[in-house]
LUMZA-468522 format. One record per residue (C-alpha): residue number from 1; residue in three letters; x, y, z. Coordinates in steps of 0.5 Angstrom, whole numbers. Layout:
(NUM,Ala,(X,Y,Z)) ...
***
This chain:
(1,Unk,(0,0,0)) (2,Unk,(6,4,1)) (3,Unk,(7,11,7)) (4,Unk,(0,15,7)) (5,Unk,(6,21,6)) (6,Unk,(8,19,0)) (7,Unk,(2,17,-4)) (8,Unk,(-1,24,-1)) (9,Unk,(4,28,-4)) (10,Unk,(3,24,-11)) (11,Unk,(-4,24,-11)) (12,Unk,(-3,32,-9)) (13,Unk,(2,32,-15)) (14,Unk,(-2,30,-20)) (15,Unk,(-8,34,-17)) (16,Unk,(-3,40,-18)) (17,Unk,(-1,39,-25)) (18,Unk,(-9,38,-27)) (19,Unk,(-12,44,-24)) (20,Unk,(-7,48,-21)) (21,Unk,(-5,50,-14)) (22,Unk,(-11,55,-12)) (23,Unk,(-17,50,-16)) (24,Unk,(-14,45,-12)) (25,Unk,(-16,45,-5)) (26,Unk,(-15,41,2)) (27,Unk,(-21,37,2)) (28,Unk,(-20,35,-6)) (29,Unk,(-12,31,-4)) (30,Unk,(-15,28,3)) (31,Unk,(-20,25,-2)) (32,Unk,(-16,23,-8)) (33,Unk,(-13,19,-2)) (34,Unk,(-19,16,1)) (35,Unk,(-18,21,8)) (36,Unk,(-22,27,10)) (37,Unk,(-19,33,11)) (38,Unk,(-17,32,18)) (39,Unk,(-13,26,16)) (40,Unk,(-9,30,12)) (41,Unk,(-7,34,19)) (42,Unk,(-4,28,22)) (43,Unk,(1,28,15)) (44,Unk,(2,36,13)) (45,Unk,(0,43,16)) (46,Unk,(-4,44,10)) (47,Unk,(-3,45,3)) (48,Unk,(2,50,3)) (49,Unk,(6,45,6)) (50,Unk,(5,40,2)) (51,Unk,(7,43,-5)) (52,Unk,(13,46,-1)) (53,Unk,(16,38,0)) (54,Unk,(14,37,-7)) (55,Unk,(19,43,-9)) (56,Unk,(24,40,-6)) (57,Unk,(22,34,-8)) (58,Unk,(23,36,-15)) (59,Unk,(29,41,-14)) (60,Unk,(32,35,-12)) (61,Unk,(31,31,-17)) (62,Unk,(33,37,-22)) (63,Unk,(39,37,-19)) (64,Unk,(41,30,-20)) (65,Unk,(39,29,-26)) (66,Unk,(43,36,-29)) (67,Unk,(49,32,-24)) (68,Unk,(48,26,-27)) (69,Unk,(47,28,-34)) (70,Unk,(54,34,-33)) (71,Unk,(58,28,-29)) (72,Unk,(58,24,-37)) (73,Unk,(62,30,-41)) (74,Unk,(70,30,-40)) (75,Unk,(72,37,-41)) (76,Unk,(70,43,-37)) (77,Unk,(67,47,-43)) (78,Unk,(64,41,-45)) (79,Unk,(61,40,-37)) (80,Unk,(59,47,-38)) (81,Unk,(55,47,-44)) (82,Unk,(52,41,-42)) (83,Unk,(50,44,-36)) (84,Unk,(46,50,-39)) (85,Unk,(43,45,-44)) (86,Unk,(41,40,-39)) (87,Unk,(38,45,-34)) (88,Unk,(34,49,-40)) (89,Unk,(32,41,-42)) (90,Unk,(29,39,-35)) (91,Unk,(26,46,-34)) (92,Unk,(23,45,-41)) (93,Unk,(20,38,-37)) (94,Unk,(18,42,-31)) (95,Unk,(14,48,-34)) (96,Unk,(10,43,-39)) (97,Unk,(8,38,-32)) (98,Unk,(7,44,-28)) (99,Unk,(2,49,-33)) (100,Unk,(-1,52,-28)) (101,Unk,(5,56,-25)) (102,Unk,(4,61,-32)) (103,Unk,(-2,64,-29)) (104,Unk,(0,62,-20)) (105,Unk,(8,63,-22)) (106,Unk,(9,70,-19)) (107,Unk,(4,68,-12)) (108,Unk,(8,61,-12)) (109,Unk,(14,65,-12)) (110,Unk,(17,66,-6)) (111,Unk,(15,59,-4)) (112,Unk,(17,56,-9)) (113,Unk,(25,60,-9)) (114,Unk,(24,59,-1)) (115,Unk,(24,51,-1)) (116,Unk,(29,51,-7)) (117,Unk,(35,55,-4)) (118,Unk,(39,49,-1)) (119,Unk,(38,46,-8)) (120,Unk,(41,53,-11)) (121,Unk,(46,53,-6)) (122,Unk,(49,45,-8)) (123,Unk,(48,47,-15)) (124,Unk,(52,53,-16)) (125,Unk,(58,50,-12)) (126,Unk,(57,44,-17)) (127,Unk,(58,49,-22)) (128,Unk,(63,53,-18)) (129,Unk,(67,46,-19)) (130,Unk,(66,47,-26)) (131,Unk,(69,53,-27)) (132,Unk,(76,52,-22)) (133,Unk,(77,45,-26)) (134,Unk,(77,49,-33)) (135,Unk,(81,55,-30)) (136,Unk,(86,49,-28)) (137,Unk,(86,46,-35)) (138,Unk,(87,53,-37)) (139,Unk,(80,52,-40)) (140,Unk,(77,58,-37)) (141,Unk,(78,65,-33)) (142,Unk,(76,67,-28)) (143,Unk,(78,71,-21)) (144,Unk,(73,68,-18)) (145,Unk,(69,62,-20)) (146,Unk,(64,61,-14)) (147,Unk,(62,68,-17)) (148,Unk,(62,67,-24)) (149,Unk,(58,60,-22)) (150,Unk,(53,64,-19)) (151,Unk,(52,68,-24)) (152,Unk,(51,64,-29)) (153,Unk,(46,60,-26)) (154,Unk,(42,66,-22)) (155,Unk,(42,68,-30)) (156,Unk,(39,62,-33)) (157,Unk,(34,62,-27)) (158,Unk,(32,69,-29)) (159,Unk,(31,68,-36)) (160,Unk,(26,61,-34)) (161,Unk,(21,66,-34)) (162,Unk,(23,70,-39)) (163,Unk,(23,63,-43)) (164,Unk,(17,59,-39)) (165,Unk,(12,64,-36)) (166,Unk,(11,69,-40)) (167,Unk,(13,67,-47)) (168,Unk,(17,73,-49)) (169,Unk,(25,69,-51)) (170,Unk,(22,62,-52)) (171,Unk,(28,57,-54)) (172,Unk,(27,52,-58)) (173,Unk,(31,47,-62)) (174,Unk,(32,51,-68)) (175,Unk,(36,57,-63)) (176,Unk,(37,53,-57)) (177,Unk,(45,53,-60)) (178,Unk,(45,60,-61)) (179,Unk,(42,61,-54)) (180,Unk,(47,58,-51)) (181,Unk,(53,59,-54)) (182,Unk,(50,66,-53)) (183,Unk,(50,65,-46)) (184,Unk,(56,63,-45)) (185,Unk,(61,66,-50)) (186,Unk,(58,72,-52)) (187,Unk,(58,76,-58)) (188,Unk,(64,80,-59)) (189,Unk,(69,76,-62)) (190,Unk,(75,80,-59)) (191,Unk,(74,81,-52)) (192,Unk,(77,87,-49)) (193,Unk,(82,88,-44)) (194,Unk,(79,91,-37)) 
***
């Protein structure tokens, strides 16, 4: 039958995913799982509880599989791109199984950046790794790579929205290249000395 937690958050989740966070009430997830509301008590605070441990949930899988896929790449720069395309790869998943977040984004948000912070923190330490790895091979430069890791990603995190929620930089298959090769090295061909 499997832990009463677990089976709430996924009968939650897919309630989530069909009619959004606000449609989506208390009483609906305690029937979707045989229970009454009170029930529900027993397991979670409410409905905010609950969909902050499906953030976290999904941060974490993020996570791994973004590591997973990067861990696969020899070089640094090859990790770096495979980083960027990866993680606009999965983002892509998640805005297409979370539809509603379009209209319940900018309401959800700091729930959603509160239960995601650890996760952000191990992110730009792995791609701080990155980039002192590429600085050893003489890959990349850099006079501080936990900075430029972190810049990167919170660039990518802010354009998410640009690219997912309201449709204004949509990155397909035809410009993903350009996107990233964009993103990551510019468009001056002759870079100046600062």
């Amino acid at each position: 039958m499997g832990d009463p937690k677990d089976n709430i958050l996924k009968k939650a989740q897919e309630l989530f995913q069909r009619f959004g966070y606000n449609k989506t009430t208390l009483t609906d997830i305690a029937q979707s799982v045989g229970k009454v509301k009170t029930a529900i008590y027993y397991y979670f605070s409410g409905k905010e509880e609950i969909f902050a441990q499906l953030v976290k949930i999904e941060a974490e899988q993020f996570l791994s599989k973004l590591m997973n896929a990067v861990k696969k790449e020899n070089s640094a720069i090859d990790q770096l791109e495979c980083y960027v395309r990866t993680r606009i790869e999965l983002m892509e998943k998640i805005a297409t199984r979370y539809k509603f977040l379009k209209g319940e984004l900018f309401q959800l948000l700091p729930l959603v950046e509160t239960n995601r912070a650890e996760i952000d923190l191990q992110e730009i330490d792995f791609v701080t790794k990155i980039f002192e790895t590429g600085i050893e091979q003489n890959e990349f430069h850099s006079d501080n790579p936990a900075f430029t890791a972190k810049l990167l990603m919170y660039n990518l995190k802010s354009l998410e929205i640009q690219m997912y929620v309201t449709d204004q930089l949509p990155v397909n298959e035809d410009n993903k290249n350009e996107f990233i090769h964009y993103l990551l090295y510019g468009a001056i061909t002759k870079i100046p000395i600062l």
